[in-house]
C-alpha positions as CSV (number, residue, x, y, z in Angstrom):
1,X,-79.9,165.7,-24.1
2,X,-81.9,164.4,-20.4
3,X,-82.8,161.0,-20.4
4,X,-86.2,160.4,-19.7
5,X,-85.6,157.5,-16.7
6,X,-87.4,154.0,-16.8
7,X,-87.5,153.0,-13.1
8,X,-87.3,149.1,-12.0
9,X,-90.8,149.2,-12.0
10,X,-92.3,148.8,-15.4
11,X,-94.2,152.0,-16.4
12,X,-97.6,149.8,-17.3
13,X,-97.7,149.3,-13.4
14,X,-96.9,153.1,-12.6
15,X,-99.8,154.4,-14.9
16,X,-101.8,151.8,-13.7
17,X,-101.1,152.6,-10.4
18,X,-101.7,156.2,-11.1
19,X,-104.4,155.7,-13.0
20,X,-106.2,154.2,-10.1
21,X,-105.2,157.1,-7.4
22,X,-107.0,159.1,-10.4
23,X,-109.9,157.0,-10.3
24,X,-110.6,157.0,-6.8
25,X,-110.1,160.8,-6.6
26,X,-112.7,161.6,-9.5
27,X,-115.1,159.2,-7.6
28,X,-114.8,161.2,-4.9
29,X,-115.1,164.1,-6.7
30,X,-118.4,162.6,-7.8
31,X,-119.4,161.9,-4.8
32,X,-119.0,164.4,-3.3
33,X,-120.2,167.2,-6.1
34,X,-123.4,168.9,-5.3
35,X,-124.2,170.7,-8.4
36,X,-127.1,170.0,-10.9
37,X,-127.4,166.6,-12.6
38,X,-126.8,166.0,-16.1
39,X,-128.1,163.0,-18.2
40,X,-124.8,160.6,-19.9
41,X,-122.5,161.8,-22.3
42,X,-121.5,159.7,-25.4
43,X,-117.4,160.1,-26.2
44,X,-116.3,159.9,-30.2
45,X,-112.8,159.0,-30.3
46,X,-110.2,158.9,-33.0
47,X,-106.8,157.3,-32.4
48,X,-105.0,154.6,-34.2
49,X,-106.4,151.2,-34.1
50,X,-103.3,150.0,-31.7
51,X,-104.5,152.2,-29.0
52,X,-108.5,152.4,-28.7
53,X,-108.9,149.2,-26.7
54,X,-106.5,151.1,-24.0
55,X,-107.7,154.1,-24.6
56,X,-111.3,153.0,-23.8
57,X,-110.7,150.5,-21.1
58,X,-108.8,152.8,-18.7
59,X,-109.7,156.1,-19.5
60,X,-111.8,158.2,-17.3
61,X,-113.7,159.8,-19.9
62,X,-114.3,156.0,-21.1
63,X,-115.3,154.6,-17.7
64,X,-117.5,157.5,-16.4
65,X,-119.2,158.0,-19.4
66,X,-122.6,156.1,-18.8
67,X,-122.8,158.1,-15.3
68,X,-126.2,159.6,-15.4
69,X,-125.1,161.9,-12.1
70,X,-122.1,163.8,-14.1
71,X,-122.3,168.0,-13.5
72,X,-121.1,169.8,-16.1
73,X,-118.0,170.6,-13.5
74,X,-116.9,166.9,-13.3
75,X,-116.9,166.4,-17.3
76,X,-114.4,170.0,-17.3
77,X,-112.4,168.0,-14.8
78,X,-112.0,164.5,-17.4
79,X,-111.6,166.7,-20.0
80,X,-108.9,168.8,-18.8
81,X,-106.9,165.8,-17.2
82,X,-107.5,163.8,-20.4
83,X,-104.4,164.9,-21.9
84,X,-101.5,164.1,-18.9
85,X,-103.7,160.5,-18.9
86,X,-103.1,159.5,-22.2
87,X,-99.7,160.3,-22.4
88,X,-99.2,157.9,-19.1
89,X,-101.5,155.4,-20.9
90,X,-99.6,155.5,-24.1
91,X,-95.8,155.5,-22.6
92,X,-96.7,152.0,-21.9
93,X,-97.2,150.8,-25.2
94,X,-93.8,153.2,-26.3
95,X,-95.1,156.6,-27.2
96,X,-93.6,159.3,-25.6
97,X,-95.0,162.3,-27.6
98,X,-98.5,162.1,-28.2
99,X,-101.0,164.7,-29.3
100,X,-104.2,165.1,-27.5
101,X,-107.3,167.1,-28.4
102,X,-110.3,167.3,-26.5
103,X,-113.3,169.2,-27.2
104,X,-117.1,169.1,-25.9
105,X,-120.3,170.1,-28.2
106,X,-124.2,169.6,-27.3
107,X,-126.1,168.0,-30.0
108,X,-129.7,168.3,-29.1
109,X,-129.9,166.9,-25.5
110,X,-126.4,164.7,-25.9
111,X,-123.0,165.9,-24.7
112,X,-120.6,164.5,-27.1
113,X,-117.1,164.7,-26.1
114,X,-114.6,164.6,-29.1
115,X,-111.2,163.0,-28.4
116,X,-108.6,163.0,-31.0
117,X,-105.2,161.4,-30.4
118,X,-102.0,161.1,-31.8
119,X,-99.5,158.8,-31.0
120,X,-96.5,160.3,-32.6
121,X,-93.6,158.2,-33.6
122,X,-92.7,155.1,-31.1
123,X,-90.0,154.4,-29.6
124,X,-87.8,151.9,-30.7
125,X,-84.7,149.9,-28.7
126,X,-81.4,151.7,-30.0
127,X,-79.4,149.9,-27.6
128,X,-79.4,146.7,-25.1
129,X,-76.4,146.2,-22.8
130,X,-76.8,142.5,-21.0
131,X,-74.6,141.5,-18.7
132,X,-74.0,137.9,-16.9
133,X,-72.1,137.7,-13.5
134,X,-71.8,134.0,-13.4
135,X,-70.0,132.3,-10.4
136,X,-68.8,129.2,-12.2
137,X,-67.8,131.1,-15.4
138,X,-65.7,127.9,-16.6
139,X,-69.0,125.9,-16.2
140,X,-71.5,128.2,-17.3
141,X,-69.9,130.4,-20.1
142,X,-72.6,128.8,-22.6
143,X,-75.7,129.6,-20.2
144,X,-74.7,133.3,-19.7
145,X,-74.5,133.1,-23.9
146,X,-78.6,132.0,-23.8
147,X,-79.1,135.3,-22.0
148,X,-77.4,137.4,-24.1
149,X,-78.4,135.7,-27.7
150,X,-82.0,134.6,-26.1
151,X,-82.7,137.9,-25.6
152,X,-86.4,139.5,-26.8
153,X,-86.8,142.9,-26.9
154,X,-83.7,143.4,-28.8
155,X,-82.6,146.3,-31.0
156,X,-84.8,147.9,-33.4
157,X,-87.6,146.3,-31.4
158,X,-90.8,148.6,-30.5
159,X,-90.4,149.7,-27.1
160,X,-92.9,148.4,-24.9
161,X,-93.2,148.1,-21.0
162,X,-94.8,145.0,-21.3
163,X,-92.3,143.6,-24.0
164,X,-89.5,145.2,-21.3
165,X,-90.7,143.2,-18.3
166,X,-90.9,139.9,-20.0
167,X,-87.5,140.2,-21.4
168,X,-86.3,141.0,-18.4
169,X,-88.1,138.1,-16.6
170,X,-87.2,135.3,-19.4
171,X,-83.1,135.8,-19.2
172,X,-84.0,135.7,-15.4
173,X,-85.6,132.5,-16.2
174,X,-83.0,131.0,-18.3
175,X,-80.5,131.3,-15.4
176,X,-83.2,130.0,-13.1
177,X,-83.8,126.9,-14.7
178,X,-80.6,125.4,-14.5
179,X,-78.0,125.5,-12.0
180,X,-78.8,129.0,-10.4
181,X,-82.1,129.1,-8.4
182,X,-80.8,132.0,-6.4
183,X,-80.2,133.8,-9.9
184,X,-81.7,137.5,-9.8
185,X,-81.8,140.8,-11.7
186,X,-79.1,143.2,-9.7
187,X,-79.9,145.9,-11.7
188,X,-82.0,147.4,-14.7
189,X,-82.6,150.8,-16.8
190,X,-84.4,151.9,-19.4
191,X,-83.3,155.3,-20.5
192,X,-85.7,157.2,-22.7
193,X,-85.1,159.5,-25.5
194,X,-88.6,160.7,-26.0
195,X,-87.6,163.9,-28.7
196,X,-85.5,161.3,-30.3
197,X,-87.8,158.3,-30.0
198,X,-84.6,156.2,-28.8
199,X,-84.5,153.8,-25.4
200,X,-81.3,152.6,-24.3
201,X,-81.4,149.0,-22.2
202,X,-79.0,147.7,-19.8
203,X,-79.9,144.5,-17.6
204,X,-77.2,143.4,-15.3
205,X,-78.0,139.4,-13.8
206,X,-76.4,138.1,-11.2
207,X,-76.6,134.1,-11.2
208,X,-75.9,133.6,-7.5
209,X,-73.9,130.4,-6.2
210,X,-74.1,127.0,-8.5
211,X,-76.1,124.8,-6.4
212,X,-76.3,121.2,-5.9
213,X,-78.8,118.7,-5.3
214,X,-79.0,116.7,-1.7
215,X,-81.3,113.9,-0.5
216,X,-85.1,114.4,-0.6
217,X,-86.7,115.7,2.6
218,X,-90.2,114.4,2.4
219,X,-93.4,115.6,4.1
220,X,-97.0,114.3,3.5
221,X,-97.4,110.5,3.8
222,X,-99.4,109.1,6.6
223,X,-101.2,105.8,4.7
224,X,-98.7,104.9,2.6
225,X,-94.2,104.5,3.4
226,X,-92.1,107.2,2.9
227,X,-89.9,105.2,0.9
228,X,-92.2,105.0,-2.1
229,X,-91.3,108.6,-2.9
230,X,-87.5,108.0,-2.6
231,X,-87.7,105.2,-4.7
232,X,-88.9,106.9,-7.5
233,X,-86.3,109.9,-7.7
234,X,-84.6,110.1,-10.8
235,X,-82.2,112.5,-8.9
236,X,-78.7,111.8,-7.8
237,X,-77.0,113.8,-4.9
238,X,-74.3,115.9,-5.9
239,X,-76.0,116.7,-9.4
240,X,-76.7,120.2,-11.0
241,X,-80.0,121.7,-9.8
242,X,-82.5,121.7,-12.7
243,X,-86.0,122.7,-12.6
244,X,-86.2,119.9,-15.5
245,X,-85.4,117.1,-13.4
246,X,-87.6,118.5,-10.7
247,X,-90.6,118.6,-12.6
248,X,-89.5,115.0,-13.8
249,X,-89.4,113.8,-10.1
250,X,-92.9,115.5,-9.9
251,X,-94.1,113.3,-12.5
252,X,-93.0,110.1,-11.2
253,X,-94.9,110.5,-8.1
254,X,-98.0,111.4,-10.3
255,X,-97.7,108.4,-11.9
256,X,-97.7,106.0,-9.1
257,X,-101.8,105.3,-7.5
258,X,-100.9,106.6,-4.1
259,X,-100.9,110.3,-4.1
260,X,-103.1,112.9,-6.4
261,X,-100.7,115.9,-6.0
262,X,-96.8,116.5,-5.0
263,X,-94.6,119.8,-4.6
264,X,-91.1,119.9,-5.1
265,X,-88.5,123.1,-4.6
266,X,-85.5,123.9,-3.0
267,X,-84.4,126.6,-0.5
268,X,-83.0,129.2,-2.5
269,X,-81.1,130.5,0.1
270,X,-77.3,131.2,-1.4
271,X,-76.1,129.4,1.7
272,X,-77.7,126.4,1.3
273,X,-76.4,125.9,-2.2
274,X,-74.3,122.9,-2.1
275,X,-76.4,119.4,-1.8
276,X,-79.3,121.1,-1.0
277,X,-82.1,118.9,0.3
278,X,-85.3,118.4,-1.9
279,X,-88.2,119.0,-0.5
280,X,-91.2,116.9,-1.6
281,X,-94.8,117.4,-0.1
282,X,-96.8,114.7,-1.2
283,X,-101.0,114.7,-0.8
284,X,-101.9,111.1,-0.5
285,X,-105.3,109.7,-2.4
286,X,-107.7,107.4,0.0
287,X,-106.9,104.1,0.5
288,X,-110.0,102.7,-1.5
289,X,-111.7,104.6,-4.5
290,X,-114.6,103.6,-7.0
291,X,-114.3,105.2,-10.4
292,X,-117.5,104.7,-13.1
293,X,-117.9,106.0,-16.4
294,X,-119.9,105.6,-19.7
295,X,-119.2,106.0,-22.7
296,X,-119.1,105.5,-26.7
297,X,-117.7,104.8,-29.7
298,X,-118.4,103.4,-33.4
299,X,-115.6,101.2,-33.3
300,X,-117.7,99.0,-30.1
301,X,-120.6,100.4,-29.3
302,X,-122.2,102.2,-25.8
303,X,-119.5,101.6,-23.1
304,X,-120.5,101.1,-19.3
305,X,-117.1,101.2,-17.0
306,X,-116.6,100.4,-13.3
307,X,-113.2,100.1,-10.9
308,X,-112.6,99.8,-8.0
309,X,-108.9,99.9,-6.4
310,X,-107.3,99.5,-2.9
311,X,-104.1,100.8,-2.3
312,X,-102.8,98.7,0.8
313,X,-103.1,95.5,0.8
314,X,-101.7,93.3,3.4
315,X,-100.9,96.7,5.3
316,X,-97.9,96.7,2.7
317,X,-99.0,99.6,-0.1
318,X,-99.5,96.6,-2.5
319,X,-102.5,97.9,-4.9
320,X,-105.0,95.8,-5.9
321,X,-106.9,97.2,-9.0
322,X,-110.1,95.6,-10.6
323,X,-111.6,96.8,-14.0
324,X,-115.1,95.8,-15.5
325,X,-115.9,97.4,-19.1
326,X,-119.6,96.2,-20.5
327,X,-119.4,97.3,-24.4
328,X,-121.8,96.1,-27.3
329,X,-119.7,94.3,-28.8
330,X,-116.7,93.7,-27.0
331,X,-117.1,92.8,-23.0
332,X,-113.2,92.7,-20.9
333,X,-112.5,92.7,-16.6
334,X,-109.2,92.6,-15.2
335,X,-107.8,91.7,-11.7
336,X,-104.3,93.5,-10.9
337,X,-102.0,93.4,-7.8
338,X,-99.0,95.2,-7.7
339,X,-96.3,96.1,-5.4
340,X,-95.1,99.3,-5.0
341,X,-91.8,100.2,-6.7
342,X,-88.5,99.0,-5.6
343,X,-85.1,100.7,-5.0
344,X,-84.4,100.6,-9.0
345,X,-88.0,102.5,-9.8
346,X,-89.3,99.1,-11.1
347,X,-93.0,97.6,-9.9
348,X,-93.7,94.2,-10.0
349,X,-97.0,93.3,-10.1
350,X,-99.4,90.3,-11.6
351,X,-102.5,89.9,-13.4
352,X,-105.5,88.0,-15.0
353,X,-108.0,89.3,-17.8
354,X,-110.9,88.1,-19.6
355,X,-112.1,89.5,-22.5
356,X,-114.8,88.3,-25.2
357,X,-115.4,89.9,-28.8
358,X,-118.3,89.6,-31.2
359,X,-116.4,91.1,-34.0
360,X,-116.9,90.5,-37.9
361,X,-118.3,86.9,-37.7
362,X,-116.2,85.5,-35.0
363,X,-116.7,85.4,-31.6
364,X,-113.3,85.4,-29.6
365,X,-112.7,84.2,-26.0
366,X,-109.3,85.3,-24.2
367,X,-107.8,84.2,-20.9
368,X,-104.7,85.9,-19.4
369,X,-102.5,85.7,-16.6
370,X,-99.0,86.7,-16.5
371,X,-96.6,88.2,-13.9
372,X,-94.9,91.2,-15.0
373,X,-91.9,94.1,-14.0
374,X,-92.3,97.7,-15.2
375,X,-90.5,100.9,-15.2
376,X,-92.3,104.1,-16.4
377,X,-90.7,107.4,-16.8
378,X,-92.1,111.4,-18.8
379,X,-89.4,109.8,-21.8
380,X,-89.1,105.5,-21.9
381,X,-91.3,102.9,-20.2
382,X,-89.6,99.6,-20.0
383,X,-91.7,96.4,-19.6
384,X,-90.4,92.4,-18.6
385,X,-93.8,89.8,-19.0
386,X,-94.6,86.1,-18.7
387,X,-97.9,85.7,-20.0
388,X,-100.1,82.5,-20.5
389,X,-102.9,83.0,-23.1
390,X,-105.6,80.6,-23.6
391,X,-108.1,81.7,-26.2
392,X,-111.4,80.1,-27.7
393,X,-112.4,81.6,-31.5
394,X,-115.5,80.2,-33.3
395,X,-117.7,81.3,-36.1
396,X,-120.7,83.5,-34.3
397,X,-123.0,81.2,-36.8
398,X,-121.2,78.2,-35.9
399,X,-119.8,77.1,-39.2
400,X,-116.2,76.3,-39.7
401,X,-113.7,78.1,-41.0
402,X,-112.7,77.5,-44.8
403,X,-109.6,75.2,-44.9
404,X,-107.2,78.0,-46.1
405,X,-107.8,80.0,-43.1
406,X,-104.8,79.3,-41.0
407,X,-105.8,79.8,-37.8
408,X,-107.9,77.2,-36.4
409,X,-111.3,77.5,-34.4
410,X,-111.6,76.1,-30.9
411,X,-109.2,76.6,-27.8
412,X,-105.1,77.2,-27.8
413,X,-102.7,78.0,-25.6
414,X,-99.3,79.7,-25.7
415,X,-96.9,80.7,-22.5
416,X,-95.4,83.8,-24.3
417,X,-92.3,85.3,-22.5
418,X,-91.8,89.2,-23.9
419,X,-90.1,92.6,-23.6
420,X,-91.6,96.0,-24.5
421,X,-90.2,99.1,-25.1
422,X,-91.6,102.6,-25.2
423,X,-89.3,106.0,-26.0
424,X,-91.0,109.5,-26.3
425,X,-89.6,112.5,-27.1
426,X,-92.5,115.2,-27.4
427,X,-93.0,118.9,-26.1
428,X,-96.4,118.4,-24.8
429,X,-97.2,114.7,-23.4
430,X,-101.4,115.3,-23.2
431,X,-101.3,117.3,-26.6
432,X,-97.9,116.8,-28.6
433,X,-97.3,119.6,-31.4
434,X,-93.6,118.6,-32.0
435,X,-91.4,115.5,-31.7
436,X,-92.3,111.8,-31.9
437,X,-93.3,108.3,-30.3
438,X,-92.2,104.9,-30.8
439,X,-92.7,101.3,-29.0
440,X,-91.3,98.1,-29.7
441,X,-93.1,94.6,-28.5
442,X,-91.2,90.8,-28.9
443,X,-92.3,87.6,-27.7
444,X,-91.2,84.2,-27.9
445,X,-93.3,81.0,-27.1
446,X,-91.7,77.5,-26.5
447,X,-94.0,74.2,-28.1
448,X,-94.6,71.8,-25.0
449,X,-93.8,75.0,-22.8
450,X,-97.8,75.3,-22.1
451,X,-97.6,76.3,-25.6
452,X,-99.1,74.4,-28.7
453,X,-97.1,76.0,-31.6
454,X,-93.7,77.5,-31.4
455,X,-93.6,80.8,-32.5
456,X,-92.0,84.8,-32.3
457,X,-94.7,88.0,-32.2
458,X,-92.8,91.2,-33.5
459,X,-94.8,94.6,-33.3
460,X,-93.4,98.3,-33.7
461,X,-95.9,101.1,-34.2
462,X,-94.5,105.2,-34.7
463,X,-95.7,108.3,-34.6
464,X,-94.3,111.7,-35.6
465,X,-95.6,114.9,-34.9
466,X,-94.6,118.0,-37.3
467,X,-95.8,121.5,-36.7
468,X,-96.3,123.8,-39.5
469,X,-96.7,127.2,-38.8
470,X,-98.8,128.3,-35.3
471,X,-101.9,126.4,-36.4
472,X,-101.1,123.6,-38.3
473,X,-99.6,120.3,-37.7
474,X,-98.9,117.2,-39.6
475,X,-99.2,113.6,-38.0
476,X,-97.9,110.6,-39.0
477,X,-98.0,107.0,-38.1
478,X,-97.0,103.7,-39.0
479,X,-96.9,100.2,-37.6
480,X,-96.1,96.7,-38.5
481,X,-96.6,93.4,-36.7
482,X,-95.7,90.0,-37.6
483,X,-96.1,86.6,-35.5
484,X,-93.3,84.1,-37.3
485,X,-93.9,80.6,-37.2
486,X,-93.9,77.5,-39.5
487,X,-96.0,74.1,-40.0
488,X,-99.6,73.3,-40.6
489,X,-102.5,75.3,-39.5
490,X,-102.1,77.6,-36.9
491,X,-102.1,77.4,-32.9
492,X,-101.0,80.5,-31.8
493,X,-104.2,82.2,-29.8
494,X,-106.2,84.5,-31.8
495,X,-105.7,87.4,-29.4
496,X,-102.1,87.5,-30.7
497,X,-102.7,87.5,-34.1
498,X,-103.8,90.5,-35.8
499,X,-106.9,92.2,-37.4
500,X,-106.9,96.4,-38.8
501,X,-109.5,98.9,-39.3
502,X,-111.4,101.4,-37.3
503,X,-111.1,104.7,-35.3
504,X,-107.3,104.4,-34.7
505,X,-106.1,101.7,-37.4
506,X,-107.7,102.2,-41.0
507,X,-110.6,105.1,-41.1
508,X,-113.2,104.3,-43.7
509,X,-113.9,100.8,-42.3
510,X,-115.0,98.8,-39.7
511,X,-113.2,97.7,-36.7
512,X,-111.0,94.9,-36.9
513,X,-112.5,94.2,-40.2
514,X,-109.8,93.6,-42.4
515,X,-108.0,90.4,-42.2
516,X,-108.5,87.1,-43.4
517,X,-111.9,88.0,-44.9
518,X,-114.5,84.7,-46.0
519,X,-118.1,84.7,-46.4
520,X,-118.3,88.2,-44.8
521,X,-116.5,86.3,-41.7
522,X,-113.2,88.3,-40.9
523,X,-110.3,86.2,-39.1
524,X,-107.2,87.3,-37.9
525,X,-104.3,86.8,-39.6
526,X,-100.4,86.4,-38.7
527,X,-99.2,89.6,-40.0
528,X,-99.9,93.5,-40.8
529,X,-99.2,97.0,-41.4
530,X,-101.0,100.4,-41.1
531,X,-99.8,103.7,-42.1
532,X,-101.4,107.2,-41.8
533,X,-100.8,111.3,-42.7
534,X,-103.2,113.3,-41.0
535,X,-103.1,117.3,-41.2
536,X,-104.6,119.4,-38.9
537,X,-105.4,122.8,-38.7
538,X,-106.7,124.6,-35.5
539,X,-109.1,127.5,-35.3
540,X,-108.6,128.2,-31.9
541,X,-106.8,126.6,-28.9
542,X,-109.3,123.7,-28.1
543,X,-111.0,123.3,-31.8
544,X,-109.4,121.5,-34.8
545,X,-110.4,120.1,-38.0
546,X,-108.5,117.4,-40.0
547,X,-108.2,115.6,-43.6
548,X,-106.1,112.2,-43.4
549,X,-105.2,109.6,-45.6
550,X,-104.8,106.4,-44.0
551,X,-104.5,102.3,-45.5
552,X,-103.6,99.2,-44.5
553,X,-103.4,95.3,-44.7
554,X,-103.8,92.2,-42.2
555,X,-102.8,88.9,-44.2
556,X,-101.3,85.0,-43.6
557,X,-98.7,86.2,-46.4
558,X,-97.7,89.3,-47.9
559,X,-97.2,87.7,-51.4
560,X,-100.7,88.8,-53.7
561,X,-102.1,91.2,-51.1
562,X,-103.1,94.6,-51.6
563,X,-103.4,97.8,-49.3
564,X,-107.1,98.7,-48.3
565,X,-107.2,102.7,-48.2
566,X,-109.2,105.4,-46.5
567,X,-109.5,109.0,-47.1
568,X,-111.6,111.8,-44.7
569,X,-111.9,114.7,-43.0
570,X,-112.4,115.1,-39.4
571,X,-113.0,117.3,-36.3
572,X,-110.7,118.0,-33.5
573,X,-111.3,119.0,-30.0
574,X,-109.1,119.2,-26.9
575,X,-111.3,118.3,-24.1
576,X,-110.1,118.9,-20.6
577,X,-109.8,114.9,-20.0
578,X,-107.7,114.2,-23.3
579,X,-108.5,114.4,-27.1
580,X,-111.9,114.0,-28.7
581,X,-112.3,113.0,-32.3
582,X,-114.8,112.8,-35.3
583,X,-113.9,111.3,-38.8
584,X,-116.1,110.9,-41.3
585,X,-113.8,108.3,-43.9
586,X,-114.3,107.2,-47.4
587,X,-113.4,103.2,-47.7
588,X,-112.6,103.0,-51.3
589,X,-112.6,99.6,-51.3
590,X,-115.6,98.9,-49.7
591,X,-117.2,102.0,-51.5
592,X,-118.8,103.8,-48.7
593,X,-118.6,106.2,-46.3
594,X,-117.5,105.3,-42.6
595,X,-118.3,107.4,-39.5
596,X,-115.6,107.1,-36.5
597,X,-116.1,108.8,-33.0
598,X,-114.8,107.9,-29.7
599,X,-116.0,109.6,-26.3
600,X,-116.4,108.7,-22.8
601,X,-117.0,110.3,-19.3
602,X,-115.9,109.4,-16.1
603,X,-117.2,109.5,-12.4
């Protein structure tokens, strides 16, 4: 028995392709016809489900049927020709024996054409031959495995020429990604048994050279040194190529203020394959920009936000960065000036905040300057701070606090040296489905160190991400801080202590209103916890709704304290700047419903 032959390319583009020189020809049949005009015809089709929105979007029967200038000689044309076009329309979609009828009746003062298809049995992959010419065999026996075993239209599989192409394309991909740029597909076949509804695969890949990584060739910067690319490179010459650590090196560079898009590729050229140079093309933002933005949310109220930054100070790409947010009840500004990063990745940098809080009762005053040495990378930020707090808390009514509340009001002070620690491992960074999130904060303050009470500040906070299914997903999270410390009443500055509750603590209740709680006054207390399960279920790609269970506790002592919990439901959307929630929570302690919702746009 003949083989029917697939060529290279895929059949969907020959009909298509056809389909068009058919098009063009019947339009010029129409145009050029001079016979009588006849009103639009109406077209009744029955075919199976899989194949009417093909049928009905390419067909010329389909496309030409609201035509008002058809002749009764152009409509014998579609109809005779409607045949040889379906069978090229279905062969895409792996039928290779249909059954076409076509008839034409006048009902009234309507032509009604009548088109009845059968698909016949499809095609199914009986065979599938892949074969890996890999250069470094001893290096790469496992990555010519992915091919094979990766592998989608495998047999048994409905034939498809879509389904054929993309198979085709991901083993190419697989090769591509890692180690073998050059990587292509030498040759490919598709051999089709139509009268025994077979097709018989073979793909043969040829990976090309193994090539290596050189130095980074950079193009681009004008404003701002060369060297602030280089510095960030996660890439070491001599390594593997990997479109991984590409994109990873793409990401640095979007990270730092200087430049608001970078390209980086290789020349594929099997020649060039050992140490070849990385080419970066950076697009630099302006020196100075002004960014504004309003927003809200029930945690703090209407939000007002203005910044300004200037990325080359002293002529030196130092950045200075200045933040004002105005909110109802919570009012912060913040003066930064950073270097840029240094031949390890790290940026120094220094900074002084304000911020004031009108928050459950108590009115909280925070001062902040600190010097500080960060690294940030797609999968672990790393943070070394010296930070000198001086905080003022008071009753908003002016009262004093009840003597077992252990922080005391007025002004303290604390030089607080700390690490923090930051690991993600996630499949999406903006949207994570899969994977999880932890940070780890510790500080240390010495007594008589511009410090009035000696003490440690532990914090840890997790999250998980599950997915069930294609729809679902399943978050949790968890966190616990502490602040250790003995003697009398408290010194340690408020802003380090700790009060839960609200849009992204404990839903059901207000913000920051569990803690230390007197006469309706909430005060922060030394240590807490918060634990949440969320499940989520999306409708489409952008919205989500939610149910959650969430509880919690902020205390001086752990001893005789019990959890506060919350239970909701909640609406999920994936705006184009980040996620936008609504909760609507149930406090069961404090009996009463709780509505949570965070927005904000920027300018």
């Amino acid at each position: 028995m003949k083989p029917v032959p697939c060529r290279q390319v895929p059949l969907s583009l020959q009909a298509r392709c056809w389909l068009r020189i058919r098009a063009v020809a019947a339009g010029a049949f129409l145009w050029l016809a001079t016979a009588s005009v006849n009103a639009a015809y109406r077209v009744e089709l029955i075919a199976p489900d899989s194949l009417k929105e093909m049928l009905t979007e390419h067909l010329d029967l389909f496309r030409f049927r609201k035509r008002e200038d058809i002749n009764p000689d152009q409509l014998q044309y579609m109809v005779e020709t409607a045949p040889n076009d379906v069978a090229q329309l279905v062969a895409t979609d792996g039928y290779f024996t249909p059954k076409t009828d076509v008839r034409v009746e006048r009902v009234g003062n309507e032509t009604v054409v009548h088109l009845q298809v059968e698909s016949g049995k499809r095609t199914v992959v009986s065979t599938a031959q892949i074969e890996v010419k890999v250069e470094a065999r001893d290096k790469s026996t496992s990555q010519a495995e992915w091919v094979r075993q990766g592998w989608r239209l495998p047999v048994g599989a409905p034939f498809r020429q879509e389904d054929w192409a993309t198979a085709k394309l991901h083993g190419l991909q697989i090769l591509q990604q890692q180690r073998y740029p050059a990587a292509q597909i030498a040759d490919s076949t598709a051999r089709i048994y139509a009268d025994m509804y077979e097709a018989e695969l073979d793909v043969h890949y040829d990976s090309g050279p193994l090539f290596t990584l050189g130095e980074p060739v950079i193009s681009g910067t004008s404003r701002y040194p060369e060297q602030i690319v280089r510095n960030v490179s996660p890439l070491h010459a001599g390594e593997e190529y990997s479109a991984e650590r590409l994109l990873e090196y793409q990401q640095q560079i979007l990270r730092l203020p200087y430049f608001s898009n970078a390209v980086i590729e290789v020349d594929t050229d099997p020649a060039q394959a050992e140490r070849t140079p990385v080419k970066v093309r950076v697009t630099e933002f302006p020196v100075q920009r002004l960014r504004t933005g309003v927003g809200f949310s029930t945690d703090t109220g209407a939000r007002l936000d203005g910044r300004y930054s200037h990325n080359d100070i002293f002529n030196r790409a130092w950045v200075l960065d200045t933040q004002l947010r105005l909110e109802q009840r919570l009012q912060s500004g913040t003066l930064d000036l950073a270097m840029p990063p240094d031949h390890s990745g790290f940026i120094n940098s220094t900074h002084a905040t304000f911020e004031r809080s009108t928050l459950e009762g108590v009115e909280l005053r925070s001062r902040r300057t600190g010097v500080r040495r960060a690294y940030t990378s797609a999968r672990r930020d790393s943070a070394y701070l010296l930070e000198y707090y001086r905080d003022n808390l008071k009753q908003i009514d002016g009262a004093l606090p009840p003597p077992d509340i252990l922080v005391e009001p007025g002004a303290h002070q604390a030089l607080m040296a700390g690490i923090e620690q930051t690991w993600r491992k996630v499949d999406d960074p903006v949207f994570p489905r899969n994977g999880r999130i932890y940070s780890v904060q510790a500080g240390v303050a010495l007594q008589g160190l511009l410090t009035d009470q000696t003490f440690v500040r532990l914090y840890g906070q997790v999250h998980q991400f599950v997915p069930i299914g294609q729809r679902d997903l399943v978050i949790l999270r968890g966190e616990l801080g502490a602040v250790i410390t003995k003697g009398g009443n408290s010194s340690v500055p408020a802003s380090l202590l700790f009060r839960v509750g609200g849009t992204d603590s404990v839903r059901g209740y207000g913000f920051q209103s569990i803690g230390n709680k007197r006469d309706n006054v909430v005060y922060p207390a030394r240590f807490m916890t918060t634990g949440s399960v969320e499940y989520q279920h999306w409708w489409t790609e952008k919205w989500g709704s939610a149910v959650f269970y969430d509880l919690g506790l902020a205390s001086d002592t752990w001893s005789g304290k019990a959890f506060v919990h919350g239970l909701g439901i909640g609406a999920r959307w994936r705006s184009p700047v980040g996620r936008v929630q609504l909760d609507l929570a149930y406090g069961f302690q404090d009996a009463k419903l709780q509505p949570h919702l965070s927005l904000g746009v920027a300018f």
